[in-house]
C-alpha positions as CSV (number, residue, x, y, z in Angstrom):
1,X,10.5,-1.8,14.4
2,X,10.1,1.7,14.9
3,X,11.4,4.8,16.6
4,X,14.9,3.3,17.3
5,X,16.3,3.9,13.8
6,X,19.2,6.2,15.6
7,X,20.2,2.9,17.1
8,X,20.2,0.8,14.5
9,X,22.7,2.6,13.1
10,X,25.0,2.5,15.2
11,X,25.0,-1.0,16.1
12,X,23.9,-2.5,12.5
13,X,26.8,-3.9,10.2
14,X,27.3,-1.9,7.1
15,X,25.1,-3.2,4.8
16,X,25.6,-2.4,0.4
17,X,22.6,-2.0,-1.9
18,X,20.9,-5.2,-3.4
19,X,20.1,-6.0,-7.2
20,X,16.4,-5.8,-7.8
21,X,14.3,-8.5,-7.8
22,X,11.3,-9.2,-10.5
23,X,8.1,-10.7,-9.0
24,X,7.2,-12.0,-12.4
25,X,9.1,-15.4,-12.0
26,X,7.0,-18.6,-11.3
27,X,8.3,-19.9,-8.2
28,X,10.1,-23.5,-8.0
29,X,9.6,-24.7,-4.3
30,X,13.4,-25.8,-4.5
31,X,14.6,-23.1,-5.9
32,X,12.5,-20.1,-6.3
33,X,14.4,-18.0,-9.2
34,X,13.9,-14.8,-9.5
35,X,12.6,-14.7,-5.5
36,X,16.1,-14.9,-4.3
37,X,15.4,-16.0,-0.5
38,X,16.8,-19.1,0.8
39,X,15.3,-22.4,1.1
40,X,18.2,-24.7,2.0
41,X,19.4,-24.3,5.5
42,X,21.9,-25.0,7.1
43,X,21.1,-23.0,10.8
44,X,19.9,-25.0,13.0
45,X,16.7,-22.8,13.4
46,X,16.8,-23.0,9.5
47,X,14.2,-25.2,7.7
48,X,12.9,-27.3,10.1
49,X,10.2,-29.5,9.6
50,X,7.1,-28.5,12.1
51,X,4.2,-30.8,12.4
52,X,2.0,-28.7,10.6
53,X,3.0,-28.8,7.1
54,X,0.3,-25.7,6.0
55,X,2.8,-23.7,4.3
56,X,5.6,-23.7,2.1
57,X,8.7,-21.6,1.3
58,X,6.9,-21.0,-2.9
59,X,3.8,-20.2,-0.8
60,X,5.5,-17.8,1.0
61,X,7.9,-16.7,-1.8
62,X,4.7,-15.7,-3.6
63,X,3.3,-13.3,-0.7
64,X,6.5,-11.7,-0.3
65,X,7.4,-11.5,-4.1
66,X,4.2,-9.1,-4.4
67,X,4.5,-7.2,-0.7
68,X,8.3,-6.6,-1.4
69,X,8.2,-5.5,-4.9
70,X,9.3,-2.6,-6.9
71,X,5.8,-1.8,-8.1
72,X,4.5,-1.0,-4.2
73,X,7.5,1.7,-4.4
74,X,8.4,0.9,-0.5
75,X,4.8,1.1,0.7
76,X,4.8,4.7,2.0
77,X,2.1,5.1,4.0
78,X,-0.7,7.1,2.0
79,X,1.0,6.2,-1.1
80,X,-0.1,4.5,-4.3
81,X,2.3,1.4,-3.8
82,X,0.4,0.8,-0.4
83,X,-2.9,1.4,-1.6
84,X,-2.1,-1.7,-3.6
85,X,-0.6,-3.8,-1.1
86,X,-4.0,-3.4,1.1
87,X,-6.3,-4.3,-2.1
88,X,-3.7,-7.7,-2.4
89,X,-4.6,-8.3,1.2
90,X,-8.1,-7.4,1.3
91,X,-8.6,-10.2,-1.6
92,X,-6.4,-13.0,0.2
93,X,-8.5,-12.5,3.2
94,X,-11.9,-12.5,1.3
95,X,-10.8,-15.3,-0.4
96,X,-10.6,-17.0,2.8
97,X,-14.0,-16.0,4.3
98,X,-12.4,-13.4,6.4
99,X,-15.0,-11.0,6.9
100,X,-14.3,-7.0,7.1
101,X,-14.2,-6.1,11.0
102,X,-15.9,-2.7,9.9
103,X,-18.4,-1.9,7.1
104,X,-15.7,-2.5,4.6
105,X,-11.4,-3.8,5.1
106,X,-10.3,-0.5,5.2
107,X,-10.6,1.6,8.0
108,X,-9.2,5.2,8.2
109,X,-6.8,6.4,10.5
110,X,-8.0,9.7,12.0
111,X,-4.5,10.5,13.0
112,X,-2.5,10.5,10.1
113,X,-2.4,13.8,7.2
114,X,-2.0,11.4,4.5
115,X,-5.2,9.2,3.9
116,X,-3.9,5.8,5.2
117,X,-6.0,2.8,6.3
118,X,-5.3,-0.2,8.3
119,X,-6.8,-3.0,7.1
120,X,-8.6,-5.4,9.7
121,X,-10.5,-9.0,8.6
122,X,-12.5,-11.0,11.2
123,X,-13.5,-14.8,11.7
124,X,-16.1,-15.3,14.3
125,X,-15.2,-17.8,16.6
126,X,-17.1,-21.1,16.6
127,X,-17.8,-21.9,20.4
128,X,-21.0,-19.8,21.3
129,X,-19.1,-18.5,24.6
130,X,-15.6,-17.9,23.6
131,X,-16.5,-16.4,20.2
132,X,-17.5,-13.2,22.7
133,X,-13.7,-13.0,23.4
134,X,-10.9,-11.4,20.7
135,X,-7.7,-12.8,19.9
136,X,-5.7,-9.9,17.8
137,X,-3.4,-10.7,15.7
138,X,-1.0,-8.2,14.1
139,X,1.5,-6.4,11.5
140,X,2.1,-3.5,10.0
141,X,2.2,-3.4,6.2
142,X,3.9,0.1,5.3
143,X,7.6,0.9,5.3
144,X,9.6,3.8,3.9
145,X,9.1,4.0,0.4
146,X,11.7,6.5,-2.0
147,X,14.5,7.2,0.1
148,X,18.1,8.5,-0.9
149,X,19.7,6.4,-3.1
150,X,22.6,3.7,-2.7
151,X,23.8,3.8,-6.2
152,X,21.1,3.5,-8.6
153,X,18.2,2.2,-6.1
154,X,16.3,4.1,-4.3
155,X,13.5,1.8,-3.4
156,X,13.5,1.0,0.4
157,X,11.4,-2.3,-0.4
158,X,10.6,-3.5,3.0
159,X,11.4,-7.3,3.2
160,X,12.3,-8.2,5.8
161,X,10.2,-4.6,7.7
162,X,7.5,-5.6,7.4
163,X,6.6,-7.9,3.7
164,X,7.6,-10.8,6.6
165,X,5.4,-10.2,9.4
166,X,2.4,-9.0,7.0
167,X,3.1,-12.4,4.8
168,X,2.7,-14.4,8.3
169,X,-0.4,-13.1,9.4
170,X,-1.8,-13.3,5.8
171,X,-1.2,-17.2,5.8
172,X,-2.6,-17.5,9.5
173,X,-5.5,-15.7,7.8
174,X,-5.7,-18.6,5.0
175,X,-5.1,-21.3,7.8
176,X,-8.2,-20.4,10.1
177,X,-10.1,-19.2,7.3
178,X,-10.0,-22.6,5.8
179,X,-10.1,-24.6,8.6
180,X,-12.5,-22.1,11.2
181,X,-11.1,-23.8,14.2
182,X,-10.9,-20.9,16.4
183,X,-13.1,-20.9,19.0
184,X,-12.4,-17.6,20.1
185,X,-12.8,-14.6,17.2
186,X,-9.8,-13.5,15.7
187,X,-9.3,-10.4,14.4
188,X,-6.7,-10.1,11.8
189,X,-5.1,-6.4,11.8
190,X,-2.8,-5.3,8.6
191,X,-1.5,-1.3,10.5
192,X,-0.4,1.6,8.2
193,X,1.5,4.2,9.5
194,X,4.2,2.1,11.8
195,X,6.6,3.7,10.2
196,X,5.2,7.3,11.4
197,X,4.9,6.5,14.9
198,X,3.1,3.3,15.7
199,X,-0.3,5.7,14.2
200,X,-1.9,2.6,12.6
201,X,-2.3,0.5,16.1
202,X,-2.8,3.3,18.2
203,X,-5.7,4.3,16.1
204,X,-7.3,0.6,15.9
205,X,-6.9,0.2,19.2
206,X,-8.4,3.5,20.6
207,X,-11.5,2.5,18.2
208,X,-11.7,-0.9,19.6
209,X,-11.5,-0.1,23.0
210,X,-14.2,2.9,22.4
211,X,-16.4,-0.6,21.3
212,X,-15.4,-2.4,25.2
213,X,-14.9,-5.8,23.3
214,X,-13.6,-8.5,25.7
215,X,-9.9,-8.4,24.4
216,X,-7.7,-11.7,25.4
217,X,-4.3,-11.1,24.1
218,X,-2.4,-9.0,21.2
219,X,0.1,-11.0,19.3
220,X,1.9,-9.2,16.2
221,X,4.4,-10.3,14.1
222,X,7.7,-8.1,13.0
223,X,10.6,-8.7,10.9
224,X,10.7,-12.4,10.7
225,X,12.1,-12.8,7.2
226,X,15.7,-14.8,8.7
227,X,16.4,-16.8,11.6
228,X,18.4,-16.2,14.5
229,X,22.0,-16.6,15.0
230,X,22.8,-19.2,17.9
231,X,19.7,-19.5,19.5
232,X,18.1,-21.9,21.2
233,X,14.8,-20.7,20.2
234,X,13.1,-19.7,16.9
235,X,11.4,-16.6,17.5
236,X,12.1,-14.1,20.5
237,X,9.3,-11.8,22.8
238,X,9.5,-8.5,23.5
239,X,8.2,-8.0,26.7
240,X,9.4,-11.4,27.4
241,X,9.6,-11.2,31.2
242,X,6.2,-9.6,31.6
243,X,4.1,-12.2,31.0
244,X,3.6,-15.9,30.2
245,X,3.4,-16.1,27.3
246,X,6.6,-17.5,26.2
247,X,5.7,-20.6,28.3
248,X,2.2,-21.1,26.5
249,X,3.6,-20.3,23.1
250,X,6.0,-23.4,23.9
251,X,3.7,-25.7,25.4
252,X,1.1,-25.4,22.5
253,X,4.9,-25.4,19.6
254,X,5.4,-29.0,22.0
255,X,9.4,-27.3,21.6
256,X,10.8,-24.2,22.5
257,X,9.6,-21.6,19.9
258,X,10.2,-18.0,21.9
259,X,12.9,-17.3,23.8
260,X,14.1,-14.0,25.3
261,X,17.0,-12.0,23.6
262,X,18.6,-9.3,26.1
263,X,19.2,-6.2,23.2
264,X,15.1,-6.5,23.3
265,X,14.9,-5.6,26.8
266,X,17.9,-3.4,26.5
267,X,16.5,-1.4,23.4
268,X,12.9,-1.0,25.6
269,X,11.4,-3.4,21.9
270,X,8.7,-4.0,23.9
271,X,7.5,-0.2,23.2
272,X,8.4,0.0,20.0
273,X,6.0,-1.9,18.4
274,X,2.5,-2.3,17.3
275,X,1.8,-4.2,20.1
276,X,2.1,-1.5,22.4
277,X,-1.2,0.5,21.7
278,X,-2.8,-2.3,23.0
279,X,-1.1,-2.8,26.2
280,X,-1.8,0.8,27.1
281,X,-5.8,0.6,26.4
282,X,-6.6,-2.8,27.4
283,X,-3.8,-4.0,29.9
284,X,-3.9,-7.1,28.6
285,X,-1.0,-9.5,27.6
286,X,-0.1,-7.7,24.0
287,X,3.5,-8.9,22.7
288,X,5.8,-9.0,19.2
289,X,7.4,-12.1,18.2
290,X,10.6,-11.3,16.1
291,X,13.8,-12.8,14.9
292,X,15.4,-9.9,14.1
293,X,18.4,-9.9,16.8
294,X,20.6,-7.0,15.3
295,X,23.3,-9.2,14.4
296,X,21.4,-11.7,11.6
297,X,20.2,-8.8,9.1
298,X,22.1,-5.2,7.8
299,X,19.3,-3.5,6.1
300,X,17.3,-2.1,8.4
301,X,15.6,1.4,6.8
302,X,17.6,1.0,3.7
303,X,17.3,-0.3,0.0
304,X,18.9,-3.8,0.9
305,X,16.0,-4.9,2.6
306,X,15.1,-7.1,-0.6
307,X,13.7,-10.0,-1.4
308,X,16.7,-11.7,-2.1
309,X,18.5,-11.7,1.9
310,X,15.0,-13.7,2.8
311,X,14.7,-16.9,4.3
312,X,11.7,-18.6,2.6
313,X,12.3,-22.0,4.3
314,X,12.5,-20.1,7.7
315,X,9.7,-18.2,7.5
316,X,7.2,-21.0,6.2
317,X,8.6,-23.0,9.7
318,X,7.5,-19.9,11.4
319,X,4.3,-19.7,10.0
320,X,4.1,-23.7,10.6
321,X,5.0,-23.7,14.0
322,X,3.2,-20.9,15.0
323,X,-0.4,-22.6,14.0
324,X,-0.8,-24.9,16.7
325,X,0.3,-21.9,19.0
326,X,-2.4,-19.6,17.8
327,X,-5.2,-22.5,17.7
328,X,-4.1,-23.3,21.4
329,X,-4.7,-19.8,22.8
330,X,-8.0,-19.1,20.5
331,X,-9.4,-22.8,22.1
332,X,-8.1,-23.0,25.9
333,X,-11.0,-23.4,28.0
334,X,-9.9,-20.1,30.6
335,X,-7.4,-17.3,29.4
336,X,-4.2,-18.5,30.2
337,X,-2.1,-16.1,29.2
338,X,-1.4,-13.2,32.0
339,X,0.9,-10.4,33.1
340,X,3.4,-11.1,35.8
């Protein structure tokens, strides 16, 4: 998450350089060689089963074995390696019948130096009413890139910040694409430019506002790639205490899925994050789910943040159990979800 890098390093563990990782290995489901994250678990927020069985840790192994690779160089933002990234997304989304929000995926970012473009898909809703209200659902894409080197890497690949959170919403994108059983719209939002100072979801959010669409809530998705250590939920809220939506989000799970984790609150998280654009033009509930708790992952910024220290099976429960959450908040009947 951005803009508290300073810290991060003070309170993150000492973390070594990882070996590389090739994306050129077929996947096993039980055993993804070559995509080194972890399938068996043995957490108890580890690898377990949801009731949705939509995704699957090769499924995600594949998404992440592309996002996090050494051929996207890091993703700088207005890079080559990005550039990439948004053509992989832009043809997982068409794939799915999600449409381009704007005349085409890519859309510009008019205040960045560098030409950088988020990358924003749409699937109308199907209920004639609620398909005039928008359900965004976020993550940025870029990361670092070249940075100095640990050893002989110099490749700050991204993993965990953000290949997880841009692999979630990319297979919520292939869930509702397939199954179009949002009644609400949904507008899926890939930001460039986190990394520079939240530009990417400041920009798409200005523009949408200057459009006065009827904006429900903001949900985005950030460093999700391993679970939580001693939790009694999978997934934490920044922002948790301002809103409701922990409670929906674990009334539509049917368990508790978010929970509140007190170095969020302490670190401000809640600002610090592509969800906060939103808040600021629309006032309307706009929140990051995470499991990153600063004690579960030490390669935050630098070139450990691999492949290889992912959580495969945790993330596809993630994605799993977050499915029935999003389809509960696209179909309520009233918008639930509101600000203390």
């Amino acid at each position: 998450m951005k803009q508290y890098l300073s810290l991060l390093f003070v309170i993150l563990l000492t973390s070594c350089g990882s070996k590389k990782i090739s994306n050129e290995v077929e996947l096993n489901p039980t055993n993804p060689k070559g995509l080194k994250g972890s399938v068996v678990a043995t957490n108890p927020n580890k690898g377990q089963s949801s009731k949705i069985g939509f995704t699957s840790p090769s499924e995600v192994g594949k998404l992440m074995g592309f996002l996090a690779s050494d051929e996207l160089q890091g993703r700088d933002s207005g890079s080559e390696g990005i550039a990439k990234a948004a053509t992989f997304i832009e043809g997982i989304l068409q794939e799915n019948g999600v449409r381009p929000y704007f005349v085409s995926y890519r859309d510009t970012l008019n205040n960045f130096d560098k030409v950088a473009y988020n990358v924003v898909g749409v699937l109308e809703g199907n209920d004639a009413g609620l398909k005039n209200e928008y359900i965004v659902l976020g993550a940025h894409y870029d990361h670092i890139g070249i940075i100095s080197p640990e050893g002989d890497d110099e490749i700050a690949n991204g993993a965990n910040d953000n290949a997880s959170g841009t692999s979630t919403l990319l297979e919520l994108a292939r869930y509702f694409g397939k199954t179009k059983s949002n009644k609400r719209s949904i507008i899926f939002a890939f930001f460039s430019a986190e990394e520079k100072g939240l530009l990417g979801s400041r920009h798409l959010a200005s523009k949408l506002k200057g459009e006065s669409i009827d904006l429900y809530a903001m949900l985005n998705f950030e460093m999700v790639g391993v679970p939580m250590v001693g939790k009694d939920h999978l997934l934490y809220l920044t922002g948790y205490e301002l809103s409701n939506l922990a409670e929906v989000s674990n009334k539509y799970a049917g368990e508790k899925i978010a929970g509140f984790l007190p170095k969020a609150k302490e670190l401000g998280l809640f600002k610090r994050s592509d969800n906060y654009a939103f808040h600021q033009e629309f006032n309307v509930p706009s929140q990051t789910y995470s499991t990153f708790d600063f004690t579960n992952f030490g390669h935050y910024h630098k070139v450990g943040d691999e492949n290889e220290e992912m959580d495969y099976g945790h993330m596809a429960n993630v994605i799993n159990k977050m499915i029935p959450v999003v389809m509960g908040i696209a179909n309520a009947p009233e918008k639930e979800i509101k600000y203390n």
